[in-house]
C-alpha positions in Angstrom: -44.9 49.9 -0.2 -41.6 50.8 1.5 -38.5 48.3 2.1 -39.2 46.5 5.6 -35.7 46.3 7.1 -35.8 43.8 10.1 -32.9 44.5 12.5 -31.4 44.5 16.2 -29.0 47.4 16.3 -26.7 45.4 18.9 -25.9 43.2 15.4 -22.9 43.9 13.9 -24.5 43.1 10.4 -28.0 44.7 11.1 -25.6 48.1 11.9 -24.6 48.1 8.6 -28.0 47.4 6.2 -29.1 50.3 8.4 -26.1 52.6 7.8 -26.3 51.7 4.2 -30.5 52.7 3.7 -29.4 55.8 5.9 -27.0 56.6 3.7 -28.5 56.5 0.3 -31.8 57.9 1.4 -33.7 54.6 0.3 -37.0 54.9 2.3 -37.9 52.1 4.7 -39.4 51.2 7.9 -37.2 49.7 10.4 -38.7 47.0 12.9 -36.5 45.8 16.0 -36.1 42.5 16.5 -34.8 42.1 19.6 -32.5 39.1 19.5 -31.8 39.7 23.5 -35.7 38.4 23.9 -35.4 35.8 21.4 -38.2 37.8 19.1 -35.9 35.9 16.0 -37.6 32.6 17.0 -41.7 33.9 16.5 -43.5 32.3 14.1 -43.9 35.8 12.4 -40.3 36.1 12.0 -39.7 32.5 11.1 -42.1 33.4 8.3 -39.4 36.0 7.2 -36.4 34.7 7.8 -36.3 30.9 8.5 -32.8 30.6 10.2 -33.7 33.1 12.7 -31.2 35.7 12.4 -31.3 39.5 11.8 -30.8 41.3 9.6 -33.8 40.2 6.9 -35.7 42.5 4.6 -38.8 42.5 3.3 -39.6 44.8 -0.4 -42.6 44.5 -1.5 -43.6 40.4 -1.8 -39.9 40.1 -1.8 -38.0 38.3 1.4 -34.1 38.4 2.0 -32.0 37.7 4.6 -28.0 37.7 5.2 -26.5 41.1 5.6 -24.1 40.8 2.5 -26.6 39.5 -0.3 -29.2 42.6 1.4 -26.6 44.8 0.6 -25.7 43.7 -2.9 -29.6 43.8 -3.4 -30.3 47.3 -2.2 -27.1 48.2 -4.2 -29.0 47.1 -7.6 -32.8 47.5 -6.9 -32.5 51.3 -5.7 -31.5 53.7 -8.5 -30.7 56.4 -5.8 -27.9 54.1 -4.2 -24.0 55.9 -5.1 -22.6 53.4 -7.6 -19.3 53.2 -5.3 -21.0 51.1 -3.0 -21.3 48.0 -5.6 -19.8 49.2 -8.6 -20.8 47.7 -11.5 -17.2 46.8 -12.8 -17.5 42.9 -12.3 -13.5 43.0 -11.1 -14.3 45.7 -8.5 -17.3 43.5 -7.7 -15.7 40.2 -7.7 -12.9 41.6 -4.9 -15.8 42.8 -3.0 -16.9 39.3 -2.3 -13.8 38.1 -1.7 -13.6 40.2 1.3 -17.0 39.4 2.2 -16.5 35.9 1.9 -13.2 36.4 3.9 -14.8 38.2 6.2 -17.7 36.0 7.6 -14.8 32.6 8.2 -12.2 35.1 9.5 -13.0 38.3 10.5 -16.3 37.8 12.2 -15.4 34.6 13.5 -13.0 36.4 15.8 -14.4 39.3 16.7 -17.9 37.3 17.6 -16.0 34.3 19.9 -14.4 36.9 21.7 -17.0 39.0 22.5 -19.6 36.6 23.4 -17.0 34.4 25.8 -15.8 37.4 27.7 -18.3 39.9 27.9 -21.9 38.7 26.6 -21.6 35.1 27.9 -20.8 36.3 31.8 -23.0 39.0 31.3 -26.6 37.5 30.6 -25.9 34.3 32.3 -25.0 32.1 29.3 -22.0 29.3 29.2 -19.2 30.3 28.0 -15.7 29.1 26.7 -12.7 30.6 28.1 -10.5 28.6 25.3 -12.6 29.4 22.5 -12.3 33.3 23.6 -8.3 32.8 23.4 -8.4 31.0 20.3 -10.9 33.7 19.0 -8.5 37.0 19.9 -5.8 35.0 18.2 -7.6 35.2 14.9 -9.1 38.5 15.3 -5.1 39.4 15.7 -4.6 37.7 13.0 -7.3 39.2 10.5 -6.5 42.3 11.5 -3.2 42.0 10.5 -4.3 40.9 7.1 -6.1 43.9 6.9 -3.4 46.2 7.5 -0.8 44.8 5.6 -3.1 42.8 2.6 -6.6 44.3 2.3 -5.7 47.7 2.8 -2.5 47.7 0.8 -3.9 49.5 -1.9 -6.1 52.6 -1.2 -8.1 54.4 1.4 -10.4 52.0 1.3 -11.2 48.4 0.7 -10.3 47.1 -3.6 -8.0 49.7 -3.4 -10.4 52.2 -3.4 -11.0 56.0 -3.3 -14.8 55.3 -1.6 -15.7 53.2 0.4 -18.0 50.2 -0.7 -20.3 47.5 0.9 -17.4 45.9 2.1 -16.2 48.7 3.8 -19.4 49.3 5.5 -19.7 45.5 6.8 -15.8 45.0 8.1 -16.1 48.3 10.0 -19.3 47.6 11.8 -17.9 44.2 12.8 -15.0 45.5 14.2 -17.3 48.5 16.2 -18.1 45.4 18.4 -15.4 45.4 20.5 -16.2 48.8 22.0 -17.9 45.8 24.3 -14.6 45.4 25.4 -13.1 47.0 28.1 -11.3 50.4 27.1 -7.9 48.8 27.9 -8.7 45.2 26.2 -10.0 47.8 23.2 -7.0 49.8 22.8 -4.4 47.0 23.2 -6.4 44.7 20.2 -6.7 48.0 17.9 -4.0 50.1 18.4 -1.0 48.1 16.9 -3.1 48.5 13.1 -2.6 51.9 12.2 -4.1 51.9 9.1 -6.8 49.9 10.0 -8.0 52.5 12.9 -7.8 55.4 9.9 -9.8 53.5 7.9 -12.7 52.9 10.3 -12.4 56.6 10.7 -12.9 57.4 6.9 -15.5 55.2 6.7 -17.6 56.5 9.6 -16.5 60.2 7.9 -18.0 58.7 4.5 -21.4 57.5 6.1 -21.9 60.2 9.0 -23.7 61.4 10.8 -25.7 57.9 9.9 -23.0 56.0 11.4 -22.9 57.1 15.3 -26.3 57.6 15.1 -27.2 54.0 14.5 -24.1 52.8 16.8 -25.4 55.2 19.8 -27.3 51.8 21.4 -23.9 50.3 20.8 -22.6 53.0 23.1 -25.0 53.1 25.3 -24.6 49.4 26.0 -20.8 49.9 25.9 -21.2 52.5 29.0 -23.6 50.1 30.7 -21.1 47.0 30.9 -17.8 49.1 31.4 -19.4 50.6 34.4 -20.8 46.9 36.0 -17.1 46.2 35.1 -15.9 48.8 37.3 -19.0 47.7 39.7 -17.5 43.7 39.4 -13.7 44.9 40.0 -14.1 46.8 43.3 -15.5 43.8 45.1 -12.3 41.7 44.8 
């Protein structure tokens, strides 16, 4: 029976569990969940994953859900998977979850409040928190800048690295996000980090053409909003 991955490709993590299969030519079936129509809260998928969030998998009688322990599991339980994803050098893997676990109280937390206060929020009608949104870009600003000059000190990639690994894959998804963002608001959060910008390229290099492929409903939803932004502007 093939792996059941359970995923909305609008989520950040669910974006990088489906790179990852891509990638390694594990063979799954992927079912949407779209989050957008609240299909995380059925009874079907509350069976799967009780805190009603994507990504989850399903292998066999197997359940799992949170995008980083999916990945360390597909890392180990698929033979076919390229051992720089997880090595199994238990330094290499120990600084792998410390940039995971970095990642989801830093990281994440910025990119996510500022994206949902200024562009998803308004968008489908939900509150939102223009304080929350400023306090939000501040730490994105400020994770980014530990990535450029702390995380990526070392290598091309994350752990000082010469491939890139789970953590790569997970950080660079959850900074696509703010293609949301207006082009300028884009530009002006990204473009200060040099090396952070070369290493999202080198990572979607190292996972094509699986990466734009499973980021093209990011895009299309990216083209959708910029132009009601364009729509929203020329009525003031």
């Amino acid at each position: 029976m093939a792996l059941k991955v359970y995923a909305d490709r609008m989520s950040q993590p669910s974006r990088a569990v489906l790179i990852f299969c891509k990638k390694n030519g594990i063979d799954f079936e992927e079912i949407r969940v779209d989050v957008l129509r609240n299909e995380q809260f059925t009874p079907e998928y509350k069976a799967i994953n009780p805190m009603c969030q994507v990504p989850a998998i399903v292998n066999g009688g197997f359940k799992l859900f949170e995008s980083h322990a999916i990945l360390i599991y597909l890392s180990c339980a698929f033979p076919e998977v390229a051992s720089h994803w997880y090595p199994a050098d238990l330094t290499i893997r120990a600084k792998i979850h410390s940039v995971l676990d970095w990642h989801h109280s830093n990281l994440r937390r910025g990119t996510v409040g500022l994206v949902f206060n200024t562009i998803l929020a308004p968008l489908f009608g939900l509150p939102s928190n223009l304080e929350t949104a400023k306090e939000s870009e501040k730490l994105l600003m400020k994770s980014l800048s530990k990535l450029e000059n702390f995380w990526l000190n070392d290598g091309t990639f994350l752990v000082g690295s010469s491939q890139p690994s789970i953590a790569d894959l997970s950080l660079v998804c959850e900074i696509m996000q703010l293609q949301l963002l207006s082009e300028t608001d884009c530009n002006r959060i990204l473009s200060p980090y040099k090396k952070v910008v070369e290493w999202m390229e080198d990572t979607k290099k190292a996972t094509a053409p699986h990466f734009d492929e499973v980021h093209e409903f990011l895009f299309e939803a990216q083209k959708r909003i910029r132009e009601q932004m364009v729509k929203e502007s020329g009525k003031d």
